[in-house]
C-alpha positions as CSV (number, residue, x, y, z in Angstrom):
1,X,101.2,106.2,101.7
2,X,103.0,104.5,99.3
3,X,102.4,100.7,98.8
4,X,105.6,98.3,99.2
5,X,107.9,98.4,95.6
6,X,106.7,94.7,95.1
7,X,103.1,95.9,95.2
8,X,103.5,99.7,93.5
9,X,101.8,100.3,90.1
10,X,103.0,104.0,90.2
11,X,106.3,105.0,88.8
12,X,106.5,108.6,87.2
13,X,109.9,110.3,85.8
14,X,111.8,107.7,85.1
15,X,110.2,107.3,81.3
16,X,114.0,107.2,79.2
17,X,114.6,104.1,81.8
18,X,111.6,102.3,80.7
19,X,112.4,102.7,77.1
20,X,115.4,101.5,77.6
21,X,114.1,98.2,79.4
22,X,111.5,98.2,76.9
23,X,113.8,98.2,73.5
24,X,116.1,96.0,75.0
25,X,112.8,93.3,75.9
26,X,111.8,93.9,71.9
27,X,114.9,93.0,70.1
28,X,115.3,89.5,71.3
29,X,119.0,90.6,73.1
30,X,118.5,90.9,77.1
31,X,121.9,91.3,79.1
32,X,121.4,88.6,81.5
33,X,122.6,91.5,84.4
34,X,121.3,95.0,85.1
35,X,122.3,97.1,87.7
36,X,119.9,99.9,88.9
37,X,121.4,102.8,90.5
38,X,120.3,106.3,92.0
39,X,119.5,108.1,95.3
40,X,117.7,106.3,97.8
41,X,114.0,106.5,97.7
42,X,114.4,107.5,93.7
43,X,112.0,104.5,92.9
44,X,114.9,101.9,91.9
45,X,113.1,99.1,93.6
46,X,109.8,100.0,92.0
47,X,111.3,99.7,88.8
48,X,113.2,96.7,89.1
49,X,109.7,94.9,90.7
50,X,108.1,96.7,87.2
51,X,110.8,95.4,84.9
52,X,110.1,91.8,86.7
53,X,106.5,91.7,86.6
54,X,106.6,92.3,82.5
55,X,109.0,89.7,82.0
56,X,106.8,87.4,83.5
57,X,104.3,88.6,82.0
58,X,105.1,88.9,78.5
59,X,106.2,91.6,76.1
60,X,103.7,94.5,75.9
61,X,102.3,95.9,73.0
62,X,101.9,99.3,73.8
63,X,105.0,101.2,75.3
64,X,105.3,100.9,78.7
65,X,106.3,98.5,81.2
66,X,103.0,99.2,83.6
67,X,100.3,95.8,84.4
68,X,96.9,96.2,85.8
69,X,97.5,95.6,89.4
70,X,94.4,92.9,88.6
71,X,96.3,91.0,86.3
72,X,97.6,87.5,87.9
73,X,101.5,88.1,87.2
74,X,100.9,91.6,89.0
75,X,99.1,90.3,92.4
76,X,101.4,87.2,92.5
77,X,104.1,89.5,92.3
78,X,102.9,91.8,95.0
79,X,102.2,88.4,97.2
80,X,105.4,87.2,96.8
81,X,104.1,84.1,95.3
82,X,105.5,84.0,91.7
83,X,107.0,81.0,90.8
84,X,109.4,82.7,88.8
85,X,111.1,85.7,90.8
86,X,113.2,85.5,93.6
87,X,114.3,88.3,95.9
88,X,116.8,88.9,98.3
89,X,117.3,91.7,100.5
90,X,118.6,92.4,104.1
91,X,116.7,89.7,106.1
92,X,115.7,89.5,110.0
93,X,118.1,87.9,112.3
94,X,115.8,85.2,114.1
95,X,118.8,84.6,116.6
96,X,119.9,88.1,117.3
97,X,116.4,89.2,117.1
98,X,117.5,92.5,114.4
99,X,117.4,93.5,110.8
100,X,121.3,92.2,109.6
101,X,123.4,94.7,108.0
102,X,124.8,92.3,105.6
103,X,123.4,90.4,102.9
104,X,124.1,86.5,103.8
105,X,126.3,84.3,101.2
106,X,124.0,81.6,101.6
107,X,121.1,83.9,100.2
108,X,123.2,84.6,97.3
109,X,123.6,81.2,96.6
110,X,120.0,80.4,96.6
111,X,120.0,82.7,93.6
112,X,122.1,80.5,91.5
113,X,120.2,77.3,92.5
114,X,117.0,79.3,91.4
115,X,117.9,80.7,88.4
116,X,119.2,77.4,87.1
117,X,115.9,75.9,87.3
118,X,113.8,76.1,84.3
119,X,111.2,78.7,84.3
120,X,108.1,77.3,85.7
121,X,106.0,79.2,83.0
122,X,107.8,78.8,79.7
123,X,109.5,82.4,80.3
124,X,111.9,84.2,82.2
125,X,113.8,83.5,85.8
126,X,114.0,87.1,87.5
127,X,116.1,87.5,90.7
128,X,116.6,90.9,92.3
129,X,118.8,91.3,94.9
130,X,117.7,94.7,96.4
131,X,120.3,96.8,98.7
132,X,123.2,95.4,96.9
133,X,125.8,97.2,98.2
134,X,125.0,95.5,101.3
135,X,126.8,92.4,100.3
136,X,129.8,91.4,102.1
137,X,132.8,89.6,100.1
138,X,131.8,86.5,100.3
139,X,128.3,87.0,98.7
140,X,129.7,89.6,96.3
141,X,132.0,86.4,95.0
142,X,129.1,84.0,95.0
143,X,127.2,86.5,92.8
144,X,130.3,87.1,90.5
145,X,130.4,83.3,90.1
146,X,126.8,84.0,88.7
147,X,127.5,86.6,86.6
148,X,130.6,84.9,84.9
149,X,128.3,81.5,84.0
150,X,124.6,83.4,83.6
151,X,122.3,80.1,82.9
152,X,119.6,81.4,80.0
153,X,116.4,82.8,80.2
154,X,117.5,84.1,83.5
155,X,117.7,87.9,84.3
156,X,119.4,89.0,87.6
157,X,118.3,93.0,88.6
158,X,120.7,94.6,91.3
159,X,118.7,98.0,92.8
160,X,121.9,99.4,94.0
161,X,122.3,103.2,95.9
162,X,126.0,103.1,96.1
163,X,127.5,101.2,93.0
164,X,130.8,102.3,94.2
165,X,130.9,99.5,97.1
166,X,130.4,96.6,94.2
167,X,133.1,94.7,93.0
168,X,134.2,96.2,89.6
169,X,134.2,93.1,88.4
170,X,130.2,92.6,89.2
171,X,130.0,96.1,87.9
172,X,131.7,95.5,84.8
173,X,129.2,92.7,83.7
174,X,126.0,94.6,84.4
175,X,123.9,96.7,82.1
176,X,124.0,99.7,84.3
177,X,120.5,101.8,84.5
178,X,120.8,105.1,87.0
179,X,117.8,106.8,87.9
180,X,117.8,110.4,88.8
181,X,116.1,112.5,90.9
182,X,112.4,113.1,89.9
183,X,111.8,117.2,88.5
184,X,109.2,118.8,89.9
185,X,106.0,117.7,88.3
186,X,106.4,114.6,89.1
187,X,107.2,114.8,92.4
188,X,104.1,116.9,92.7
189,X,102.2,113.9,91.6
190,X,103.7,111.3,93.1
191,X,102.8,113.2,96.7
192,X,99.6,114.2,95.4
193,X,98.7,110.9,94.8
194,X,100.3,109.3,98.7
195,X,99.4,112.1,100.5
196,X,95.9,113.3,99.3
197,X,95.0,114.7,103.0
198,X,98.7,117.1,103.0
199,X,97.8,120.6,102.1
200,X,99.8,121.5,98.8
201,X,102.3,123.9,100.3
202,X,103.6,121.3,102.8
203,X,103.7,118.9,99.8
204,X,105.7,121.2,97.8
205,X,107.9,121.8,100.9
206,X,108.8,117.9,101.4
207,X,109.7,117.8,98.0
208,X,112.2,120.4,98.5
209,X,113.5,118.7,101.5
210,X,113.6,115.6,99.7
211,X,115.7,117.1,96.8
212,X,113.4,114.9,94.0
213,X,112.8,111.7,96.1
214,X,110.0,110.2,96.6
215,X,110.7,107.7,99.4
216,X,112.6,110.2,100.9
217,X,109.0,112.5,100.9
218,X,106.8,110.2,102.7
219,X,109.9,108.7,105.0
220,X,109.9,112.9,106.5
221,X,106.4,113.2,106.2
222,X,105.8,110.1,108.4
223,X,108.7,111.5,110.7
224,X,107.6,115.3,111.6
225,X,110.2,116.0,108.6
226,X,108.8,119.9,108.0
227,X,109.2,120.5,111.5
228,X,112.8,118.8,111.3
229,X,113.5,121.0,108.3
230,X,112.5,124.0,110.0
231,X,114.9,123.1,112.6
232,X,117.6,123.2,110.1
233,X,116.8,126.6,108.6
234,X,116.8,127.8,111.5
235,X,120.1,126.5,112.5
236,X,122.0,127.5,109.5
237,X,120.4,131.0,109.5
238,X,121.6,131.4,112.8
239,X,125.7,131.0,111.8
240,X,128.0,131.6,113.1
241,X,126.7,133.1,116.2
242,X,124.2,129.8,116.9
243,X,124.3,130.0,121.1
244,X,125.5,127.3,122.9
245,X,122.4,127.0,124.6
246,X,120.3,127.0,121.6
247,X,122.5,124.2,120.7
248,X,121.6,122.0,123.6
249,X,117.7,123.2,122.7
250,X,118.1,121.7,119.2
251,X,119.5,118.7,120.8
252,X,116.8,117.6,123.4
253,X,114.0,118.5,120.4
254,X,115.8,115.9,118.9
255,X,116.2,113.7,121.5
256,X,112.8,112.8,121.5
257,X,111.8,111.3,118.4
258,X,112.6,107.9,117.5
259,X,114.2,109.0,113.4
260,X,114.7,112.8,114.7
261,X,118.3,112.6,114.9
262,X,118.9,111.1,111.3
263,X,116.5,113.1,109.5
264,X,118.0,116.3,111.4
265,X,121.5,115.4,109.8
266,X,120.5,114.1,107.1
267,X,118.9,117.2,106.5
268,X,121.5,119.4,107.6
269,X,124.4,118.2,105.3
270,X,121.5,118.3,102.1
271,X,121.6,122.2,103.3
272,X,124.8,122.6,103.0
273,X,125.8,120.5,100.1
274,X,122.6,122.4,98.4
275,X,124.3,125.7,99.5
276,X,127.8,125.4,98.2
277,X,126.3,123.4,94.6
278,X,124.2,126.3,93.6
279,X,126.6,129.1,94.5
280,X,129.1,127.0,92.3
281,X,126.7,127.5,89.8
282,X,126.0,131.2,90.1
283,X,122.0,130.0,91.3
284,X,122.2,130.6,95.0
285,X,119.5,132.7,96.9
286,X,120.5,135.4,99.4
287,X,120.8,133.2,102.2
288,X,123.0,130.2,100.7
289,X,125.2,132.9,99.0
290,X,125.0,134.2,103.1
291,X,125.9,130.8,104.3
292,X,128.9,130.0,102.1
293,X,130.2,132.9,102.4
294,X,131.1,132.0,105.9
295,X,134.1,129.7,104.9
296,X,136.3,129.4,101.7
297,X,134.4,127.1,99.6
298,X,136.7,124.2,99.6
299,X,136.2,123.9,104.1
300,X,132.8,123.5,103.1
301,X,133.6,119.9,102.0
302,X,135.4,119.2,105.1
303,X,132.6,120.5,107.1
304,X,130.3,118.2,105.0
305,X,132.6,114.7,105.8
306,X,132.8,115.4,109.0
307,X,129.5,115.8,109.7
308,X,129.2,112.5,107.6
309,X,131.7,110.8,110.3
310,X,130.1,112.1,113.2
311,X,126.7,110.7,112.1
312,X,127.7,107.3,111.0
313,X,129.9,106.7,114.2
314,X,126.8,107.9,116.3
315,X,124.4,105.4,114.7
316,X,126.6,102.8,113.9
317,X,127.9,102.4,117.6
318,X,124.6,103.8,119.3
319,X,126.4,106.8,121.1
320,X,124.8,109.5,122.9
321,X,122.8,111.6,119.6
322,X,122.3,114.1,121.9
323,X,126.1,114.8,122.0
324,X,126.5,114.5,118.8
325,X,124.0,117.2,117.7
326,X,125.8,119.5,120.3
327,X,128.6,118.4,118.9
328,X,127.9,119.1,115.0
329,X,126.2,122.2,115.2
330,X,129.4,123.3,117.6
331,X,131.6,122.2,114.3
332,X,129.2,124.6,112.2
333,X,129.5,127.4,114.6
334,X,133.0,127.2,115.5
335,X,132.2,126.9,119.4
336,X,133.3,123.3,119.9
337,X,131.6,122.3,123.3
């Protein structure tokens, strides 16, 4: 599997972004602020912990932004033991014994204490704040505050998948970097490389799944995802005359794995939003062209949000998944339980 971002060498199909962080570290004028956007699992955290480790390491001479994972800047890095980066991410609630689903003020100030400190090594101050839409007001503000007054030789990198819930004043001061989803060959590689022991045809399947991420790859294969995507062909072959009964099947298969219900939507409305983009574009296969052809295309949208809703409200108030399976698939077929 894939090693923590901190503590990855690899990052393939993201070379104009690397130029780009390259030519702006060769001509002496480095916005103090970049914001690194793109799909989750894309590699936005590898990059920003790759842009980090060459700052503290020194400009390169050749062009790329890769270190030997043996050099000292890299294994400090990946220990989290460089004097000179500090990161901040959603942290573990000690008292509440759970991940938090905000990103604390007080760790957002901490980044303005560190990054006006003078580099320990004569070079940069990095801070990345990773999951930054995470922040609530009050830490968006504090790093605004930073942002307005940036102290020098101090970079700050926000890995961001939904840019949209930042401040536009935070955006407006950020070099803005989005990363898209890998193509083929390098998703081919990048699973190659993680999952040697895969045979190549499931491979190639997760990256279709995974529409070009990476993270999003290894997070299904982990998490039976090819039998999970199966599911979903199935399911959306079978409209509009899905049985109720095969329904409530779908629903207990789910009901026993621990991610199976995410992954399940998750990979139910990527089905759907695939179906309707490539008819739009005159590229669908026989059974997408089947599929949207069920509804005008404009419903398909609706169909999409709601499934959206109905997912969110199930995980974010821990209701019954089982339910809500029944519940979306009913929406799909028009046989509301």
């Amino acid at each position: 599997m894939a090693p923590e971002p901190r503590a990855n060498p690899l990052l393939l199909g993201h070379e104009a972004a690397e130029a780009t962080l390259l030519e702006a570290m060769r001509s002496g004028r480095m916005h103090h602020a970049w914001l690194i956007t793109g799909p989750d699992g894309v590699g936005k955290a590898t990059l920003a912990y790759r842009f980090a480790r060459r700052l503290l390491a020194g400009v390169p001479a050749d062009d790329t932004l890769a270190l030997d994972p043996q050099h000292p800047t890299f294994r400090r890095v990946a220990a989290g033991a460089h004097a000179d980066l500090h990161t901040v991410e959603l942290a573990y609630d000690e008292k509440r014994r759970r991940m938090r689903t905000q990103i604390a003020v007080e760790d957002v100030r901490r980044i303005s204490a560190f990054m006006s400190l003078t580099p320990a090594e004569g070079g940069w101050r990095v801070a990345i704040v990773d999951g930054a839409e995470e922040m609530n007001q009050s830490s968006a503000n504090a790093l605004l505050k930073i942002l307005e007054e940036p102290p020098r030789r101090a970079i700050l990198l926000l890995v961001c998948g939904a840019p949209g819930r930042l401040l536009p004043t935070i955006r407006s001061r950020c070099r803005r970097l989005r990363l898209d989803p890998l193509g083929q060959e390098a998703m081919d590689r990048l699973l190659a490389a993680y999952l040697p022991d895969l045979a190549a045809d499931e491979r190639g399947r997760l990256a279709t799944v995974a529409e070009g991420s990476p993270g999003r790859a290894l997070l299904l294969a982990e998490d039976q995802g090819l039998a999970i995507a199966g599911l979903v062909d199935e399911v959306l072959a079978a409209l509009p005359g899905l049985k109720p009964q095969r329904a409530y099947a779908v629903a207990d298969t789910l009901a026993r794995g621990e991610t199976a219900f995410s992954n399940f939507m998750d990979l139910l409305r990527a089905g759907i939003a695939a179906a309707v983009r490539e008819t739009v574009r005159g590229r669908a296969d026989q059974e997408q062209a089947r599929l949207v052809a069920l509804r005008p295309l404009d419903a398909w949208g609706d169909v999409w949000h709601a499934l959206t809703r109905l997912q969110d409200e199930t995980e974010r108030f821990n209701l019954d998944k089982r339910q809500a399976v029944v519940a979306g698939l009913g929406m799909l077929s028009g046989t509301m339980p």
